[in-house]
C-alpha positions, 0 to 999 in steps of 0.5 A: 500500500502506498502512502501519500506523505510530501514534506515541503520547505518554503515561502508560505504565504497569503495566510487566511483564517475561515471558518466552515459551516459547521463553525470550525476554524480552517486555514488556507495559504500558498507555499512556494517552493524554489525548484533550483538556480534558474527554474521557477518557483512551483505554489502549492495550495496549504489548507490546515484544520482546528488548532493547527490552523488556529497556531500557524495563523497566529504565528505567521501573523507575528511573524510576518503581518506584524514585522511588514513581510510578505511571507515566512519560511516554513517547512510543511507536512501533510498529504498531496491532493490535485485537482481539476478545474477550468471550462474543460478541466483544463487547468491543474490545482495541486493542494497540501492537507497539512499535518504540521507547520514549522517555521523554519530559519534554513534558506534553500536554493 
């Protein structure tokens, strides 16, 4: 049996906190990943549920809103989901259901 598990470090950013209609908190962001000198960086869809969601906001908000940046490194953990969507399922969305987020201080090219 295979297992879906992707660890990811990079820029995350545009953290929004919102709450699902059965009340509970959810957290959606990006994360840009460098894939090497010269290559374009890939984004990665970040949605995180409950205390997590609540922890992450919370810290990247201190860390990044607060200081006058746009985003903060981080490592994250979780599983990969891709979807379709377009007129024609033309287009590709690929997004990460976080176990854990950690911020990290390491800068990788």
């Amino acid at each position: 049996m295979a297992n879906n598990i992707a660890i990811m470090t990079g820029n995350l950013s545009g953290l929004e906190m919102k709450q699902s209609a059965s009340g509970n908190n959810y957290t959606v962001g990006r994360l840009a990943v460098s894939m090497g000198k010269d290559k374009e960086a890939s984004w990665f869809n970040i949605i995180c549920f409950d205390s997590l969601a609540e922890n992450i906001y919370n810290t990247w908000m201190k860390a990044v809103v607060n200081a006058g940046n746009k985003s903060i490194r981080a490592t994250v953990r979780g599983k990969i989901e891709v979807s379709k969507y377009g007129d024609n399922n033309e287009k590709t969305s690929v997004k990460i259901i976080a176990d854990d987020i950690a911020i990290t201080t390491q800068y990788t090219v």
